[in-house]
N, C-alpha and C positions, 0 to 999 in steps of 0.2 A: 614635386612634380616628376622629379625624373624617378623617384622608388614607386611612383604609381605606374607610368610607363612600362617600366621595367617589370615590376606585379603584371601585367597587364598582360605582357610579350609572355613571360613565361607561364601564363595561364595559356594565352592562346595557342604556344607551343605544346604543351601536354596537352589541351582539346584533339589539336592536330596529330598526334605522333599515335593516341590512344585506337587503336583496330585497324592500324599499321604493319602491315604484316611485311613490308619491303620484301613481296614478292616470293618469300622464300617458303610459303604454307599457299595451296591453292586447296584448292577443293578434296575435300578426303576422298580418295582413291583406293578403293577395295582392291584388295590384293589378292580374291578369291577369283579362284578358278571357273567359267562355266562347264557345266560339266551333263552330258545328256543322262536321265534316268535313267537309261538301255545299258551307258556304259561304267555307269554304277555297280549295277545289278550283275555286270558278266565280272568285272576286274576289283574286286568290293576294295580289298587291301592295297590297291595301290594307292587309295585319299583316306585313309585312316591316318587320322593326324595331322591334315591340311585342310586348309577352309576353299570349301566350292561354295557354288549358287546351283541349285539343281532346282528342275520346274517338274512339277506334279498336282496330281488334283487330290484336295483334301477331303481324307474318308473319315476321320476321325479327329474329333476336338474334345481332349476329357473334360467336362460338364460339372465335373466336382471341383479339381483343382486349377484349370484350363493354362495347367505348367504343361501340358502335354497333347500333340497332335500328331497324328500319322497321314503322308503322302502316297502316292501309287502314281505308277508311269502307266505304258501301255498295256501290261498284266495286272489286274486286279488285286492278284494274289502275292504280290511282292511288293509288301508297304517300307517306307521308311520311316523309324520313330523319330518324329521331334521334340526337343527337348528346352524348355525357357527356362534358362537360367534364373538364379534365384531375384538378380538384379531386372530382371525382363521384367515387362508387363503382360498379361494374361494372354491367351488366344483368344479373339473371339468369336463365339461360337458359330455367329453367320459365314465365318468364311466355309463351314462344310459345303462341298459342296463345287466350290471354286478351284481354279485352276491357278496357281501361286508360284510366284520363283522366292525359292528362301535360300537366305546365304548364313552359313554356320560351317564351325568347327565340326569334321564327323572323328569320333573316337569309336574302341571296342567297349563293350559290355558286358560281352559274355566269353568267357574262356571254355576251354575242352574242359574244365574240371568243374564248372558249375552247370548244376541243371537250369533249363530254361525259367523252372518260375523265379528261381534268385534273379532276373534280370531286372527285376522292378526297381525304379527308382526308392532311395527311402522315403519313409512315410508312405507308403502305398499299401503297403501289409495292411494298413487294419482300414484300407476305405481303399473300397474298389471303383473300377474305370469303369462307366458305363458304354456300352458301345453306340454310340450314338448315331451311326449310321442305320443300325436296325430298330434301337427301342423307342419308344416312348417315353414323353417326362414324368410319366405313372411309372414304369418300367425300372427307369434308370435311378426313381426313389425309392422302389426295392430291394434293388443292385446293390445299393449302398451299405445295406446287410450283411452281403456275401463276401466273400473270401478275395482278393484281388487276384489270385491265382486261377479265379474262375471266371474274370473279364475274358469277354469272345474274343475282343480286337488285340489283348496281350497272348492269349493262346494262339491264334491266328497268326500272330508276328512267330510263335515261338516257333509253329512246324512249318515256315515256310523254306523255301530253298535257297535263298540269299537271304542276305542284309539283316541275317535277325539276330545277329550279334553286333549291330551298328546301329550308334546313336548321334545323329544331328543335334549339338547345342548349338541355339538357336541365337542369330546377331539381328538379321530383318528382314521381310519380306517384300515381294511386290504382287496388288493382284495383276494377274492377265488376263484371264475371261471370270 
């Protein structure tokens, strides 16, 4: 009687102890920064290498690999690449379109010594990025052809005036409108 007891007590003490955190773990706490598009875009290098949350609306979700999506603030023309990591799960495609806050690591990509089309991620060289903001799914399975040096939205990143040697790998997002 008392080894059943006793069986008994220390079952129900492991039941109870098991997702027990004695307070010392609460809810995971992002340690990224927010951080506005505008002041991205003016001061690029001072978050290279620190994780923000920055909000922008998505102009680009690549449709082949959907490892890869590009943002925009209040200029059209100053995207920022994102990037899911190998362990990530896809973008998907319906968020074009949307207005998103994503939180990620921003690192460099492109050095003074490399020209812009070496900024492609690997595997990209022999399947191109359709731009999906302008083509069609008739379009974008022609695309797939072509050279990835000659995707619109990675040329477009490449002559703009900021952030196009900055690459957001990607931790999680939120939609907002």
């Amino acid at each position: 009687m008392i080894i059943k007891t006793l069986s008994l007590a220390v079952a129900v003490l492991l039941i109870a102890s098991c997702g027990n955190k004695s307070g010392k773990e609460t809810a995971s706490l992002s340690k990224a920064e927010n951080v506005k598009f505008s002041a991205l875009v003016e001061n690029p290098g001072t978050y290279v290498d620190r994780d923000i949350i920055v909000e922008g609306k998505v102009v680009h979700v690549c449709p082949h690999t959907g490892k890869k999506m590009f943002i925009v603030g209040d200029n059209p023309d100053v995207m920022l690449n994102i990037s899911a990591g190998e362990n990530a799960p896809k973008f998907p495609v319906d968020l074009l379109g949307s207005t998103i806050a994503v939180e990620g690591h921003i690192s460099r990509v492109v050095t003074a010594e490399k020209p812009a089309g070496e900024m492609m991620s690997p595997g990209m060289e022999t399947e191109a990025c359709c731009d999906s903001s302008a083509k069609s799914g008739e379009a974008c399975a022609d695309s797939s052809k072509t050279k990835a040096s000659e995707c619109e939205t990675e040329t477009a990143l490449a002559k703009q005036p900021a952030l196009s040697d900055l690459m957001m790998i990607y931790n999680k997002h939120t939609l907002v409108k």
